[in-house]
C-alpha positions, 0 to 999 in steps of 0.5 A: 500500500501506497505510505500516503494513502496509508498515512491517510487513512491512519488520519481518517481512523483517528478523526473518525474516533475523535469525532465519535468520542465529542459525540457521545460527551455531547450526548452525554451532557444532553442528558444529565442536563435533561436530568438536572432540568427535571429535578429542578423542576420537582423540587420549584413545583413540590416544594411550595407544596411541601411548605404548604404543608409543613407551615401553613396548614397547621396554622390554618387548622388552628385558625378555624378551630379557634374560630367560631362558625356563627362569627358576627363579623361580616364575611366571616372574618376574625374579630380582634378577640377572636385573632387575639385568641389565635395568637394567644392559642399559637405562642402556646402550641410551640 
């Protein structure tokens, strides 16, 4: 075989495994990007959720057992005493 065209071909076979290589660090990178997108993704939608949960609720079920159905103010919303007993019924839970 001719030394050039061998050369060339040793240079075409050496290309071709470079090439191979870029691509799958390339392939590779689209999927843990892929991955990371995900879980970010999990973690800003659930974990207002789970705060929620955590904080939020506790308070509102305390609320509403504090507060009476018959309440007079309009709206059904709390009265002075009725939020002072709130307040009052939290510092003690904790």
């Amino acid at each position: 075989m001719d030394p050039e065209l061998k050369r060339l071909l040793e240079e075409t076979n050496a290309l071709a495994k470079d090439n191979h290589r870029m691509l799958r660090a390339i392939r590779r990178d689209q999927w843990i990007g892929f991955i990371a997108k995900v879980v970010f993704w999990i973690i800003v939608l659930a974990l207002p959720l789970y705060l929620y949960q955590q904080y939020i609720t506790p308070f509102i079920e305390r609320f509403n057992a504090t507060q009476s159905p018959t309440s007079t103010s309009p709206f059904w919303t709390p009265s002075s005493v009725e939020l002072q007993k709130l307040l009052n019924s939290y510092k003690a839970g904790q």
